[in-house]
N, C-alpha and C positions, 0 to 999 in steps of 0.2 A: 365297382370294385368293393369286395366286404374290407370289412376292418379289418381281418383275420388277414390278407390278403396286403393291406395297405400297413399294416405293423410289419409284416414279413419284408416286404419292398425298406420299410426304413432300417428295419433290424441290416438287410445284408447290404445298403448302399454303406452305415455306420463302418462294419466290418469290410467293406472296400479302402474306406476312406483311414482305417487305422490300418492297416496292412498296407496300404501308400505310405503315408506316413512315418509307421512304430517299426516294420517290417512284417514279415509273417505270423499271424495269429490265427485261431481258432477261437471260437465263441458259439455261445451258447444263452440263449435268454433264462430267466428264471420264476418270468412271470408273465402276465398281461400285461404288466404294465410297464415294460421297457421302452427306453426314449435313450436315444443316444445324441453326440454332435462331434466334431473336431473339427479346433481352427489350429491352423501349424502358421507360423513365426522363423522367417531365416532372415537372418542379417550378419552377414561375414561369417565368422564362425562357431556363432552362434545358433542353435537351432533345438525349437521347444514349439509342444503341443497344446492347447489346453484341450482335456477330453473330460466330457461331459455325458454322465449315463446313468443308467437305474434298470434295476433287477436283471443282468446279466453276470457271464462269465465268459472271460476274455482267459487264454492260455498257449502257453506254446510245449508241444513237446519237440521230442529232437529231431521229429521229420520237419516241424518250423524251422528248429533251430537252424537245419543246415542249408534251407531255402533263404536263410536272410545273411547281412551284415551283422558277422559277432565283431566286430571292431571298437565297441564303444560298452558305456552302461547309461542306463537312464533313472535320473533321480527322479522320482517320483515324491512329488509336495503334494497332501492332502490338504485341499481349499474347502470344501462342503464336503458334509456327509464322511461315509466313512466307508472302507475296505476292507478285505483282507486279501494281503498278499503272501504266498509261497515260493521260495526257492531253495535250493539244496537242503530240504529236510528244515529247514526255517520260517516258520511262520507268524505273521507279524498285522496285527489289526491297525491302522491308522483311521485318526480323527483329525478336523479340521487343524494345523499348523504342524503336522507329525510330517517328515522325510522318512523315505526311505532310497535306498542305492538296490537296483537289480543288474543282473549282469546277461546283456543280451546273448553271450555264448552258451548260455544254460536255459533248460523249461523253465518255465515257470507259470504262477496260476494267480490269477484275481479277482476276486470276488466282490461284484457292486451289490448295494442291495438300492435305498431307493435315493436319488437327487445327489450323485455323489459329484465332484469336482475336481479333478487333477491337474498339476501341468506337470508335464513330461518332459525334463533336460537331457537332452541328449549329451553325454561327457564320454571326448574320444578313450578311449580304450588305455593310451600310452598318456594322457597326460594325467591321468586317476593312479595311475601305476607306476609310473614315475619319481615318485616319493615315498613309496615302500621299499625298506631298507631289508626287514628280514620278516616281514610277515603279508599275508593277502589280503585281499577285498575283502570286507563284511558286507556278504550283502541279507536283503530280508530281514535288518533291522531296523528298529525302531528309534529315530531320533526324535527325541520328545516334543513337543510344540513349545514348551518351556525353557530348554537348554538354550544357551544364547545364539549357536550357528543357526539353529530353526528360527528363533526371533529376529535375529538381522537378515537371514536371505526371507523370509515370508513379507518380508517390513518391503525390501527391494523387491522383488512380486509384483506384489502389489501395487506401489509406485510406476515400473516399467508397466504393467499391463493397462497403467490408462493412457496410457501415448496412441496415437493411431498407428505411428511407423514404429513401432516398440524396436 
């Protein structure tokens, strides 16, 4: 098998394994040098990914959109490396300790470049929305790695993801 051949095999098992996973995406490499992974995490009603990659692009348009589960959003915590993500006209670069909220009812676009690190919270739909009184989701922005809610949930991250049975 050439490498050209054996990178392609890893490229579309990764984009199996997130489309299991995240729902419906589209992706696209952006180099030779793409590596991808996902490990997914359920326990009760909890349920997070960490996804692992370099020089792709992962996207959904609204033919994704309406092949998946818009029921939920996923916070996305930047661990290594860094992104950028797109949605509703919002565009937002994270570095290692940045969140951000997307919302799986809309496209959206992400851009890795090399050794990047995510984990992916899946938050159902109605308990994110639930405590909005007169205004909506922000999503595709940027919570700082410094602000204290990115310091205390990267702080618990961290901690949970050395357990075996997280």
């Amino acid at each position: 098998m050439t490498a050209r051949a054996l990178r392609t095999d890893r490229f579309d098992e990764w984009l199996h394994r997130i489309n299991q996973v995240c729902g419906r995406f589209c992706a696209k490499t952006l180099g030779e040098q793409f590596s991808g992974a996902v490990r997914e995490y359920k326990s009760g009603a909890i349920k997070l990914s960490f996804v692992d990659v370099a020089q792709a692009r992962l996207y959904r348009t609204e033919h994704e959109v309406a092949q998946s589960d818009s029921r939920h959003f996923f916070a996305a915590f930047q661990l290594q490396g860094e992104s950028n993500m797109e949605q509703g006209g919002n565009r937002v670069r994270l570095a290692p300790g940045d969140i951000t909220l997307i919302d799986s009812s809309l496209p959206s676009d992400f851009t890795y470049g090399a050794n990047s690190r995510q984990l992916s919270l899946i938050l159902p739909r109605h308990l994110v929305e639930q405590n909005l009184r007169y205004g909506s989701v922000r999503c595709a922005q940027k919570i700082a790695a410094t602000s204290p809610i990115a310091l205390l949930t990267h702080r618990l991250i961290l901690e949970a993801s050395q357990h075996e049975c997280l």
